[in-house]
PDB file of N, H, CA, C and O in Angstrom:
ATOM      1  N   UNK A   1     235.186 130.732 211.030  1.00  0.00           N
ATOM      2  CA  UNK A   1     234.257 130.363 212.085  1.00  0.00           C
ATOM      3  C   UNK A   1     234.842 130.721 213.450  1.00  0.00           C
ATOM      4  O   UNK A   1     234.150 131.170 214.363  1.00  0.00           O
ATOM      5  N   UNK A   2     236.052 130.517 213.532  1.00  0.00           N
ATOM      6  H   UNK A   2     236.614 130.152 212.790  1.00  0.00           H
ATOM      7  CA  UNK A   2     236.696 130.973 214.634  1.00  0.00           C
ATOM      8  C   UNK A   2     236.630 132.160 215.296  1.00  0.00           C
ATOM      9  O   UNK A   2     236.323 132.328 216.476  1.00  0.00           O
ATOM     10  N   UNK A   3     236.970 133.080 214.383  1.00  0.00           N
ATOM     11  H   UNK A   3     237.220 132.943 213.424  1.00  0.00           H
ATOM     12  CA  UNK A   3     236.892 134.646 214.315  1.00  0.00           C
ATOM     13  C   UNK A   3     235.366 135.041 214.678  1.00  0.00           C
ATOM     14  O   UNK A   3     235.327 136.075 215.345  1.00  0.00           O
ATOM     15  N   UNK A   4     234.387 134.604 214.467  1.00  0.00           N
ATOM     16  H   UNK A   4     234.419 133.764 213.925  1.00  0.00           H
ATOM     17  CA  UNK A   4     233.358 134.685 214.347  1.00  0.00           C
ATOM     18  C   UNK A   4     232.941 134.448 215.677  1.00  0.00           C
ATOM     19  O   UNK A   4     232.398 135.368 216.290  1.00  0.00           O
ATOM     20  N   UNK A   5     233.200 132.827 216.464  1.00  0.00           N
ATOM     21  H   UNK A   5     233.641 132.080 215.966  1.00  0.00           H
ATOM     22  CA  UNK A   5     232.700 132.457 217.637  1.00  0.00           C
ATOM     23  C   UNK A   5     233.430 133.422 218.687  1.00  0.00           C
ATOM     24  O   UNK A   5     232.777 133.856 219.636  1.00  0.00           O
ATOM     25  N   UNK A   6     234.938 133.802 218.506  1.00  0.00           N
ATOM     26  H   UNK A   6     235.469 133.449 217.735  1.00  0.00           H
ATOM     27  CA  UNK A   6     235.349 134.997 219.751  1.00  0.00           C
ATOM     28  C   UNK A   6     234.738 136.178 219.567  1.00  0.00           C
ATOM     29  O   UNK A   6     234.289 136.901 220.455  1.00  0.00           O
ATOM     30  N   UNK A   7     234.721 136.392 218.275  1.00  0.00           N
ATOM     31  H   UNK A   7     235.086 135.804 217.553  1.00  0.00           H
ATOM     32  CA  UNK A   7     233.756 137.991 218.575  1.00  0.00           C
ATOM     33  C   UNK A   7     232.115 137.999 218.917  1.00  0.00           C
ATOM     34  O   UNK A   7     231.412 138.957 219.237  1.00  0.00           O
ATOM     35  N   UNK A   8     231.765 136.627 218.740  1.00  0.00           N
ATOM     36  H   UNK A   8     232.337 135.848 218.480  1.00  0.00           H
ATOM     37  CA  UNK A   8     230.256 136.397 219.466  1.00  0.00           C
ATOM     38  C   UNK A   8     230.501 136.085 221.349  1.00  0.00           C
ATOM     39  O   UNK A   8     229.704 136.485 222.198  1.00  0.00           O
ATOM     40  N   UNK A   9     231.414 135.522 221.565  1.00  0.00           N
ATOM     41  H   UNK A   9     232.061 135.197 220.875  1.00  0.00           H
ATOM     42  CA  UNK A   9     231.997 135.226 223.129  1.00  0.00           C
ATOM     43  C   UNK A   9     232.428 136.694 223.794  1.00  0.00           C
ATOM     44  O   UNK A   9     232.174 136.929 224.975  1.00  0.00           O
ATOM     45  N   UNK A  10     233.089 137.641 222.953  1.00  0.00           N
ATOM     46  H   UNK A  10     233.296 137.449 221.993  1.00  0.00           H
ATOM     47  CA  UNK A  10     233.221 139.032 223.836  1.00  0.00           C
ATOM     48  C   UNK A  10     232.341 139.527 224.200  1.00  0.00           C
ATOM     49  O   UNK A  10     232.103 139.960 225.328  1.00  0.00           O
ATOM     50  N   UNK A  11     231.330 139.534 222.677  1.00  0.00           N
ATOM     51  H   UNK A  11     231.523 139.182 221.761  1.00  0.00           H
ATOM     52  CA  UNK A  11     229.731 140.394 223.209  1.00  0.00           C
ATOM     53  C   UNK A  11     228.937 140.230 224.383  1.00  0.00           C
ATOM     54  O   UNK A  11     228.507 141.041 225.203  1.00  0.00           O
ATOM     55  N   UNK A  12     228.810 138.540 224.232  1.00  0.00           N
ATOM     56  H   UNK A  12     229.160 137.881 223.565  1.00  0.00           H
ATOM     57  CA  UNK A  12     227.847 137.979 225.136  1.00  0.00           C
ATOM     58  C   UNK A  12     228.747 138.124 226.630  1.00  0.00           C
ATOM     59  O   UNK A  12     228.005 138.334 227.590  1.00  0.00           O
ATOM     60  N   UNK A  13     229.882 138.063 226.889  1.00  0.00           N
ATOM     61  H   UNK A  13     230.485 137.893 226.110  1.00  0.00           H
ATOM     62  CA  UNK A  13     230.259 137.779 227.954  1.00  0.00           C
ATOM     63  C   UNK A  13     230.790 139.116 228.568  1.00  0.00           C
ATOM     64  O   UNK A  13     231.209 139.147 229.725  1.00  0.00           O
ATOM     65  N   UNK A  14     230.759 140.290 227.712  1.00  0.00           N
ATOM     66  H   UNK A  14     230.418 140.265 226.772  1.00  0.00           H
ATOM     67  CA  UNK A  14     230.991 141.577 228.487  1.00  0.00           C
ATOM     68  C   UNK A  14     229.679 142.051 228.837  1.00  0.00           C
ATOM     69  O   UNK A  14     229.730 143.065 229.533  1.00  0.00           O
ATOM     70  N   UNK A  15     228.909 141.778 228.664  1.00  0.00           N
ATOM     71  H   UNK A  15     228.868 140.954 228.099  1.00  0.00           H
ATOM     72  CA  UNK A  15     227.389 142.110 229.270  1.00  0.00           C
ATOM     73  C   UNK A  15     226.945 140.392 229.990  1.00  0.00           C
ATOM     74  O   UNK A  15     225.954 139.687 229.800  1.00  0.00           O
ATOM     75  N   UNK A  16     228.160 140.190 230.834  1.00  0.00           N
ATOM     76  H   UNK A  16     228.965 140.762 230.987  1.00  0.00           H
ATOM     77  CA  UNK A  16     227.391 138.729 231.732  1.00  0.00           C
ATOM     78  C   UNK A  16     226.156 138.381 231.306  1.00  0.00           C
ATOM     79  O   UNK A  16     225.207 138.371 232.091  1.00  0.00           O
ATOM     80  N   UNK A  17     226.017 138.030 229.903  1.00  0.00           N
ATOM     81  H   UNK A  17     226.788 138.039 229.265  1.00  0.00           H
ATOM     82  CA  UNK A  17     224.817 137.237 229.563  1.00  0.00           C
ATOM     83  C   UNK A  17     224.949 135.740 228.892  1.00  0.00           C
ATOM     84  O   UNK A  17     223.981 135.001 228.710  1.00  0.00           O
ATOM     85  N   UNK A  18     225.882 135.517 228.659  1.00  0.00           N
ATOM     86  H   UNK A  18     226.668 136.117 228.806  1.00  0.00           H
ATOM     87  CA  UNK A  18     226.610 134.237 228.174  1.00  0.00           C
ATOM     88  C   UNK A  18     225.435 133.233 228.318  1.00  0.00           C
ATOM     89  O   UNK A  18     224.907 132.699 227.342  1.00  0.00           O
ATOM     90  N   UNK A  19     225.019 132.991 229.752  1.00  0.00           N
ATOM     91  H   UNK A  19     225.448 133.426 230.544  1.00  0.00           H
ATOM     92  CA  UNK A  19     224.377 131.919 230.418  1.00  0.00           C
ATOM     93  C   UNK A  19     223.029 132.150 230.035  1.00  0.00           C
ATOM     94  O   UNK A  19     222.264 131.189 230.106  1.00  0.00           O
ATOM     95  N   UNK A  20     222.372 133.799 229.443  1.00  0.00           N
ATOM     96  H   UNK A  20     222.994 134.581 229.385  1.00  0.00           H
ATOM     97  CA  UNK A  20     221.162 133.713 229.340  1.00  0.00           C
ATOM     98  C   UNK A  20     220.836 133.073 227.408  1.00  0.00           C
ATOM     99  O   UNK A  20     219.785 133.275 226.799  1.00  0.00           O
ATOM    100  N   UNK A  21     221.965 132.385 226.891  1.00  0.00           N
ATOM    101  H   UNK A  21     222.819 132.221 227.386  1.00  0.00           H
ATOM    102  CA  UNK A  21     221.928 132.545 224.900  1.00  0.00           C
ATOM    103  C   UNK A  21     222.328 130.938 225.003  1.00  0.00           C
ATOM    104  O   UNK A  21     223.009 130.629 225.981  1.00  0.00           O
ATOM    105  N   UNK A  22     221.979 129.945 224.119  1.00  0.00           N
ATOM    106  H   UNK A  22     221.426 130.195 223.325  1.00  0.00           H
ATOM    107  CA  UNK A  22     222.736 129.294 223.628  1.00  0.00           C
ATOM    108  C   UNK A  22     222.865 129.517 222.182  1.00  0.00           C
ATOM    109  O   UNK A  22     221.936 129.968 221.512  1.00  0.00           O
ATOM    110  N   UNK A  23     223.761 129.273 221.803  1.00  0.00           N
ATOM    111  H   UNK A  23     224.516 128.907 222.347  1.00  0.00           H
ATOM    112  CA  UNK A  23     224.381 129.725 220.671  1.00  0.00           C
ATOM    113  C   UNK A  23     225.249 128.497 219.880  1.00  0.00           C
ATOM    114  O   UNK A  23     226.021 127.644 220.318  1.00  0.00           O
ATOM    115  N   UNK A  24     224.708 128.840 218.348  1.00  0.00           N
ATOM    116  H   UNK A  24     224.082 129.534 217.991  1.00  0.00           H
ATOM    117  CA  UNK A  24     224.884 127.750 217.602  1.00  0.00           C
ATOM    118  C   UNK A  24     225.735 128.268 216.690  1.00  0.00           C
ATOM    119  O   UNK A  24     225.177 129.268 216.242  1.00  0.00           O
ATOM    120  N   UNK A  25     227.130 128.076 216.009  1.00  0.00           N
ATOM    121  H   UNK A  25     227.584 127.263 216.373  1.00  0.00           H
ATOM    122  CA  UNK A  25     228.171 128.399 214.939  1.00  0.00           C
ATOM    123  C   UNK A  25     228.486 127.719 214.144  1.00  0.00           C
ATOM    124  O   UNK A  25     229.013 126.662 214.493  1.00  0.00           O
ATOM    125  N   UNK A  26     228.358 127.926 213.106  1.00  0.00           N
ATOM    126  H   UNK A  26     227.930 128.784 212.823  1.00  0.00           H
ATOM    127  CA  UNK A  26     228.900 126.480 211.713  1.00  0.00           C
ATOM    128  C   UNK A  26     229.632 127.948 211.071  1.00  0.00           C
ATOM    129  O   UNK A  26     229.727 129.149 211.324  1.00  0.00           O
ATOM    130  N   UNK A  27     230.192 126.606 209.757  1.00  0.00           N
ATOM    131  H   UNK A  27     230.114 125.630 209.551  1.00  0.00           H
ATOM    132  CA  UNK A  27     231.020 127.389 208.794  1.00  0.00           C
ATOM    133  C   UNK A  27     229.949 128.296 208.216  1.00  0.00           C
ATOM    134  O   UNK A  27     230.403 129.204 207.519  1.00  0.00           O
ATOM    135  N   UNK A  28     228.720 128.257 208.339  1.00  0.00           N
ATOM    136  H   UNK A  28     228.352 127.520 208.905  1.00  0.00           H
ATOM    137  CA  UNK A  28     228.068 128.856 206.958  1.00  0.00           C
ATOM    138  C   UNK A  28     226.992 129.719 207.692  1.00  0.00           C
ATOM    139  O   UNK A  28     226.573 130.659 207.018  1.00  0.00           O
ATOM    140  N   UNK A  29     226.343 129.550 209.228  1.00  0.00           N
ATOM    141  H   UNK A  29     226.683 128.786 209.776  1.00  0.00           H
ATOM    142  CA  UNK A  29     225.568 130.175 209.917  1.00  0.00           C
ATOM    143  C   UNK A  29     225.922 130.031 211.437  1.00  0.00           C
ATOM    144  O   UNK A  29     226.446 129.059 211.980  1.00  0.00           O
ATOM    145  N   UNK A  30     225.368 131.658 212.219  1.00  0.00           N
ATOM    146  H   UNK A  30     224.943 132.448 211.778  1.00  0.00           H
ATOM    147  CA  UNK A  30     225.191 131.889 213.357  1.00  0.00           C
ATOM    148  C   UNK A  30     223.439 131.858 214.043  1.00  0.00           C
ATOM    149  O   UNK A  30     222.378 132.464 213.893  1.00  0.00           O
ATOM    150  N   UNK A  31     223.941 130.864 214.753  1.00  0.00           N
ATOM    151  H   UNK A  31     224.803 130.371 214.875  1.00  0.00           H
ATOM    152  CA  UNK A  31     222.049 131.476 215.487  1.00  0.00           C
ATOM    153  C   UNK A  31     222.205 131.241 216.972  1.00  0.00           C
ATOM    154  O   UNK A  31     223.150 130.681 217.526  1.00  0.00           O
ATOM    155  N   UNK A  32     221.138 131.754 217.519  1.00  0.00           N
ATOM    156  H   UNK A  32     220.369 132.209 217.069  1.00  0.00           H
ATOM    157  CA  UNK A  32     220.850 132.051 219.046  1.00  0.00           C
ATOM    158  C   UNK A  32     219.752 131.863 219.020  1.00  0.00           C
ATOM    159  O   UNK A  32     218.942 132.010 218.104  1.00  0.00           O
ATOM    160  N   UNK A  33     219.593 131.393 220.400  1.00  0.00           N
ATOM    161  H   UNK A  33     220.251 131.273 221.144  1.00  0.00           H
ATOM    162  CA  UNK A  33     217.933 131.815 221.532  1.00  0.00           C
ATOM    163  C   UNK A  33     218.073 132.014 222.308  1.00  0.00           C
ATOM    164  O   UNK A  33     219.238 131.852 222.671  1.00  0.00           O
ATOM    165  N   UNK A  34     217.428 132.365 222.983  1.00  0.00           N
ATOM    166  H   UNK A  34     216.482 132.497 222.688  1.00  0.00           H
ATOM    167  CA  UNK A  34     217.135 133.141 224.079  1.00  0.00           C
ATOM    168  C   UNK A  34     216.735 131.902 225.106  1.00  0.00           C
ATOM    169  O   UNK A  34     215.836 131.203 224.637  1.00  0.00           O
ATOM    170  N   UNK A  35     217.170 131.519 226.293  1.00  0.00           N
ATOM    171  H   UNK A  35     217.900 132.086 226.674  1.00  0.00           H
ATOM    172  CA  UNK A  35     217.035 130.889 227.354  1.00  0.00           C
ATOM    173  C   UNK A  35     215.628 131.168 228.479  1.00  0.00           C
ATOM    174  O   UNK A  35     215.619 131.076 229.707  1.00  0.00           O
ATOM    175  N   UNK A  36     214.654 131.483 227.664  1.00  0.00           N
ATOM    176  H   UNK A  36     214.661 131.557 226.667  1.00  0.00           H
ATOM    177  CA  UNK A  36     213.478 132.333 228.548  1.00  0.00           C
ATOM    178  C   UNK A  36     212.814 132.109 230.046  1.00  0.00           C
ATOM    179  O   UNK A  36     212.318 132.857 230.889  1.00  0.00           O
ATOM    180  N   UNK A  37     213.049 130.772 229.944  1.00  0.00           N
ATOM    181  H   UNK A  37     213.452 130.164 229.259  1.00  0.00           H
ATOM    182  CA  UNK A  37     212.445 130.115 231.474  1.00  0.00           C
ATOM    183  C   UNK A  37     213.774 130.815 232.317  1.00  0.00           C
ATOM    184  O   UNK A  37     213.523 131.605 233.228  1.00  0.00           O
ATOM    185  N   UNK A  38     215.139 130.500 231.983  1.00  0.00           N
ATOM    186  H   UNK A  38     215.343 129.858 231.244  1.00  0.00           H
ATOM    187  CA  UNK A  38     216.075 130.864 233.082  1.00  0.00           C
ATOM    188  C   UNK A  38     215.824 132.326 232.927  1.00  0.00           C
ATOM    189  O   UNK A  38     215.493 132.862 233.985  1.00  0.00           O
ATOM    190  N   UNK A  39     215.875 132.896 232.175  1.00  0.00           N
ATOM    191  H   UNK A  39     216.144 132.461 231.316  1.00  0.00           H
ATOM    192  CA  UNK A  39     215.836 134.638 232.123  1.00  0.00           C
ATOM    193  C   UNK A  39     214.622 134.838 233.019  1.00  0.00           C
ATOM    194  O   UNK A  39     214.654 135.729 233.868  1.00  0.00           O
ATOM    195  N   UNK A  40     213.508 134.026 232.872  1.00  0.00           N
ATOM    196  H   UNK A  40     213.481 133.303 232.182  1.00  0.00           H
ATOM    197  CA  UNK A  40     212.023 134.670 234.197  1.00  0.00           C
ATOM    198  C   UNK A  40     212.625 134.330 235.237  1.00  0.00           C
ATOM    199  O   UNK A  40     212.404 135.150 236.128  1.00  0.00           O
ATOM    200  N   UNK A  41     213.415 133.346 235.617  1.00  0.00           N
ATOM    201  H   UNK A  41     213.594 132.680 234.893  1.00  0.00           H
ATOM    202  CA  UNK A  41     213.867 132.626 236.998  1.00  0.00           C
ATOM    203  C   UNK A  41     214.709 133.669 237.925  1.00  0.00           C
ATOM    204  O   UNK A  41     214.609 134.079 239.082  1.00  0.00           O
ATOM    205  N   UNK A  42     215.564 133.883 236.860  1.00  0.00           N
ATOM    206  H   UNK A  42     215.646 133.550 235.921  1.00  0.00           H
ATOM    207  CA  UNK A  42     216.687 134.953 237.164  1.00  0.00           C
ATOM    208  C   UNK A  42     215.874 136.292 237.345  1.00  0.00           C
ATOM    209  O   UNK A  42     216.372 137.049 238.179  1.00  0.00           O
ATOM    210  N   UNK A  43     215.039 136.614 236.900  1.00  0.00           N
ATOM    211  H   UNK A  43     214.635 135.999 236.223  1.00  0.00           H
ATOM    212  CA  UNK A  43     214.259 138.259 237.120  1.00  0.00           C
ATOM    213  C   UNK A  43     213.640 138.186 238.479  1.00  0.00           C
ATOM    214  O   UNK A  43     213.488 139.030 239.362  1.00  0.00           O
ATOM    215  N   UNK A  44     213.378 137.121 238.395  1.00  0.00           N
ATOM    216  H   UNK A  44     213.502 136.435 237.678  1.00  0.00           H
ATOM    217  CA  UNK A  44     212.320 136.945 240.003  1.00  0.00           C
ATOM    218  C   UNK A  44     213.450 137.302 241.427  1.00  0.00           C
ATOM    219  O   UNK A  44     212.946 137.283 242.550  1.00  0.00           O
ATOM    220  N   UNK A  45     214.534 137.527 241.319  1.00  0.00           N
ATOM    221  H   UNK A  45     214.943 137.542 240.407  1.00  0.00           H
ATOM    222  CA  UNK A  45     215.529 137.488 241.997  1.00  0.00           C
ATOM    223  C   UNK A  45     216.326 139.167 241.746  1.00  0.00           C
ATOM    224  O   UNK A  45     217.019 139.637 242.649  1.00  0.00           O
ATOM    225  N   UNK A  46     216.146 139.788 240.666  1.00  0.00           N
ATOM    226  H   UNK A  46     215.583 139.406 239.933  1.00  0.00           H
ATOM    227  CA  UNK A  46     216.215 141.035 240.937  1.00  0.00           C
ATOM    228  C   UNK A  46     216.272 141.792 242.198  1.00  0.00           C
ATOM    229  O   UNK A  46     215.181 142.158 242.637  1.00  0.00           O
ATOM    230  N   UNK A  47     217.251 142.078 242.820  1.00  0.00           N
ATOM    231  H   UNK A  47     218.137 141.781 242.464  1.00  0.00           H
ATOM    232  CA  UNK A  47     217.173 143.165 243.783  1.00  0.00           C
ATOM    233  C   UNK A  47     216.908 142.291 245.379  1.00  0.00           C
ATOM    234  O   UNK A  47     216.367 142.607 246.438  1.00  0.00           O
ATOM    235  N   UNK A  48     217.394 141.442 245.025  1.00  0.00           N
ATOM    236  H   UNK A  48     217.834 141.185 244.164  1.00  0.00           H
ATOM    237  CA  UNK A  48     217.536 140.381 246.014  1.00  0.00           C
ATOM    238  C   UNK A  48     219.051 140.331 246.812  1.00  0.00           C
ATOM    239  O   UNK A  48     220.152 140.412 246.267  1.00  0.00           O
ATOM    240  N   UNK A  49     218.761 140.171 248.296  1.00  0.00           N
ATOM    241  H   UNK A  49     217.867 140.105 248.739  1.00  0.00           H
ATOM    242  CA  UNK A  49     220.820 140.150 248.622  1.00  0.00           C
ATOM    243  C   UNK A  49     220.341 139.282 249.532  1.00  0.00           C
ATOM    244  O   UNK A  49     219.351 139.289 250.263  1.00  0.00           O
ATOM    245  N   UNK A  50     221.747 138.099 249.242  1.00  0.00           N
ATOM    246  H   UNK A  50     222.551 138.094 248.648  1.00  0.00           H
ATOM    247  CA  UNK A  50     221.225 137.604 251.067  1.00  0.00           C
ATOM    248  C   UNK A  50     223.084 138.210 252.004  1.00  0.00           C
ATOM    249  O   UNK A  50     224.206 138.510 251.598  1.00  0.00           O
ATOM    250  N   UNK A  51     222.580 138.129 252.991  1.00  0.00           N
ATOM    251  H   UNK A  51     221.668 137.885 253.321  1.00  0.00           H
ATOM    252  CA  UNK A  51     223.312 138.315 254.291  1.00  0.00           C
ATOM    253  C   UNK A  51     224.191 137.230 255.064  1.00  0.00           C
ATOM    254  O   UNK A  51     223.528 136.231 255.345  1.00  0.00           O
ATOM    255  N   UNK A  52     225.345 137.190 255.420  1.00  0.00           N
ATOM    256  H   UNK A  52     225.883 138.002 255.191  1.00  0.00           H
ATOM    257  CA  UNK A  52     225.049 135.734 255.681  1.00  0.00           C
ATOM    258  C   UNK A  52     226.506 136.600 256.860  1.00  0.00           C
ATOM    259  O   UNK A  52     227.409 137.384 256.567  1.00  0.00           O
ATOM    260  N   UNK A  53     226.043 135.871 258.363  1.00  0.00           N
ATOM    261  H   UNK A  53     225.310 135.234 258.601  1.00  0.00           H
ATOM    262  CA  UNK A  53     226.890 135.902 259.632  1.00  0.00           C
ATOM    263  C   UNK A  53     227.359 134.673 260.064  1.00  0.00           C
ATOM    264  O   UNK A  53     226.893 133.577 259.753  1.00  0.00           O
ATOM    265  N   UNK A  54     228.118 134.854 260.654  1.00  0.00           N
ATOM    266  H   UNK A  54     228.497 135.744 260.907  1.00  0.00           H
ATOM    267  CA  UNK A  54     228.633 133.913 261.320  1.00  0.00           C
ATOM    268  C   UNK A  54     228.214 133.737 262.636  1.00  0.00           C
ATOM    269  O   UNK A  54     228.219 132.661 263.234  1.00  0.00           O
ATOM    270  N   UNK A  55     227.812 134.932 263.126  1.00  0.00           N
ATOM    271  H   UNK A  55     227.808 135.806 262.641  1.00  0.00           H
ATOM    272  CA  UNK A  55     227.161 135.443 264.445  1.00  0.00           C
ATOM    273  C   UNK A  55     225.665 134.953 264.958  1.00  0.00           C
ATOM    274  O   UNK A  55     224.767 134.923 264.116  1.00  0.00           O
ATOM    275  N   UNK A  56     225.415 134.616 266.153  1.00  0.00           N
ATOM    276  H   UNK A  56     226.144 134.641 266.837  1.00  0.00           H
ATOM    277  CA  UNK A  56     223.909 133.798 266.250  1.00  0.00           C
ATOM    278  C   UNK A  56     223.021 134.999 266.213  1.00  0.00           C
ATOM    279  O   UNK A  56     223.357 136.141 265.899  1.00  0.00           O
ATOM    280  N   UNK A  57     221.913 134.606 266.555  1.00  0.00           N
ATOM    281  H   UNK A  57     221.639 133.678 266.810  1.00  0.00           H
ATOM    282  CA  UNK A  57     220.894 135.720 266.105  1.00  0.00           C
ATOM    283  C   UNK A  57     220.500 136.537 267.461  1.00  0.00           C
ATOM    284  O   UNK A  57     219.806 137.554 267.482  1.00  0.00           O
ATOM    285  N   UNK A  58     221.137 135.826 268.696  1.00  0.00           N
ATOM    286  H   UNK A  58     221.700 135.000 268.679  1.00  0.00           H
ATOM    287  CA  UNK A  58     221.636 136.570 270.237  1.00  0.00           C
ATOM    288  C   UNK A  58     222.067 137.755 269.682  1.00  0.00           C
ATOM    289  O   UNK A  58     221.420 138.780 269.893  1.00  0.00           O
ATOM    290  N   UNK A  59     223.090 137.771 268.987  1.00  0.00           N
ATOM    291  H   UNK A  59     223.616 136.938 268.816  1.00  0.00           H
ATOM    292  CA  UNK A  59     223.902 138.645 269.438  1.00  0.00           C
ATOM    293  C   UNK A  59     224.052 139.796 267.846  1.00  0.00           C
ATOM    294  O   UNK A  59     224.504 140.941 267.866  1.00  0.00           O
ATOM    295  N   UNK A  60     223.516 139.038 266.580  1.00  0.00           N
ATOM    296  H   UNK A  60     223.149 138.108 266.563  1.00  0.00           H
ATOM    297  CA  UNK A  60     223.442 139.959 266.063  1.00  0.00           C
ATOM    298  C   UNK A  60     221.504 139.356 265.529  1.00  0.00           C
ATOM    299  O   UNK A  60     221.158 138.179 265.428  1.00  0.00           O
ATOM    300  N   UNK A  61     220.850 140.246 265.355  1.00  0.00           N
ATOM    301  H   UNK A  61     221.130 141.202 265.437  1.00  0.00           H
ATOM    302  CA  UNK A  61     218.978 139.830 264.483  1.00  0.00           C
ATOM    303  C   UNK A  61     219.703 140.754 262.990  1.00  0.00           C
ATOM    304  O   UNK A  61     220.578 141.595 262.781  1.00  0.00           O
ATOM    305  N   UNK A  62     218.462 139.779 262.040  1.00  0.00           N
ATOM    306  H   UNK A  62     217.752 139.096 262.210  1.00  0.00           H
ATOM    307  CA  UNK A  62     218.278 140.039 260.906  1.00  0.00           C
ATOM    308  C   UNK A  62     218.419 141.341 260.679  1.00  0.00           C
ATOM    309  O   UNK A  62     219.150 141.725 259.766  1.00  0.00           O
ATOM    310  N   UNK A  63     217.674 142.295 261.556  1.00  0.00           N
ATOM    311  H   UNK A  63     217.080 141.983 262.297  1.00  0.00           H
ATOM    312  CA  UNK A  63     217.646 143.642 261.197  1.00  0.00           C
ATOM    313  C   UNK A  63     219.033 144.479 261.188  1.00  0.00           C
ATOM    314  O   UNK A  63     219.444 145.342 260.413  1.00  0.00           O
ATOM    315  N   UNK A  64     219.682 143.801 262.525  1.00  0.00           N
ATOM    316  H   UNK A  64     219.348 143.100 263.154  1.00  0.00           H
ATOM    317  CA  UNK A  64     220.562 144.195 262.744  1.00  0.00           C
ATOM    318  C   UNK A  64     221.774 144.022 261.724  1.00  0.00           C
ATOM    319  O   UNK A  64     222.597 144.858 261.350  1.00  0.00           O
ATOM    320  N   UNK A  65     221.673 143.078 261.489  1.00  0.00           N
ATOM    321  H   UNK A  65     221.005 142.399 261.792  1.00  0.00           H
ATOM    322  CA  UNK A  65     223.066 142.337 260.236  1.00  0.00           C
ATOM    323  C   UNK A  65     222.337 143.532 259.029  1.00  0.00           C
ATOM    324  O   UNK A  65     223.227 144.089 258.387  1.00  0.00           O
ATOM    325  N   UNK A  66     221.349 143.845 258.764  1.00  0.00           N
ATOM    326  H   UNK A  66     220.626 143.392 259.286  1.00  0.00           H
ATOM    327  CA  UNK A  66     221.013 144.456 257.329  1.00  0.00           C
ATOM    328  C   UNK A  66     221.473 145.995 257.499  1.00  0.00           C
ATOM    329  O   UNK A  66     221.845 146.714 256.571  1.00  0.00           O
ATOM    330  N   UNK A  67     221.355 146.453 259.189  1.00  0.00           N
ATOM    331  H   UNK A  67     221.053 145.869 259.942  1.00  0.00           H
ATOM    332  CA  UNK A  67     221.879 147.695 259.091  1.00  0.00           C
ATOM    333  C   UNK A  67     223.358 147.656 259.053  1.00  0.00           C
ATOM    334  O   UNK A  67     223.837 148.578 258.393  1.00  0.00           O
ATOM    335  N   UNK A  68     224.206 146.846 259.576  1.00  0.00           N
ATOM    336  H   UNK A  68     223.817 146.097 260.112  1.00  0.00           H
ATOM    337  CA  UNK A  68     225.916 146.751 260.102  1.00  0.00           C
ATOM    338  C   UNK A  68     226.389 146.798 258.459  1.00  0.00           C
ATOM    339  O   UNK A  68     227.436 147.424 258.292  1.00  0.00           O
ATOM    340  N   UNK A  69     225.791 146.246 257.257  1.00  0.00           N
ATOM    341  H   UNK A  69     224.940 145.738 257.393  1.00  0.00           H
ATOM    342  CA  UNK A  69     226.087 145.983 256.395  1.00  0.00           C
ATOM    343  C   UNK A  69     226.166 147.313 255.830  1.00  0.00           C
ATOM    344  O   UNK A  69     226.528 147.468 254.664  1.00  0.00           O
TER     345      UNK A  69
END
């Protein structure tokens, strides 16, 4: 079972998906699901960045921080 749960922990966690599976291991069976509400939550956020200054918005604007970046 051991052998089993690290080589299920490399898979999932070299493709940062760990958080999208819970995952169930006994001596005798493996199973998974799929986390679907967090997986839509997480898609909605695709291609999303935030910005973040220290600087007021005098001296640097939104636009501006998105180009400096």
């Amino acid at each position: 079972m051991d052998k089993i749960a690290l080589a299920v922990g490399a898979v999932i966690n070299h493709y940062k998906m760990a958080k999208h599976f819970d995952v169930a291991i006994t001596d005798t069976d493996l199973s998974f699901e799929r986390k679907t509400e967090q997986i839509d939550a997480e898609a909605l956020l695709d291609g999303i960045y935030v910005l973040r200054t220290d600087l007021g918005s005098k001296a640097l604007d939104a636009t501006s921080t998105v180009r400096a970046y």
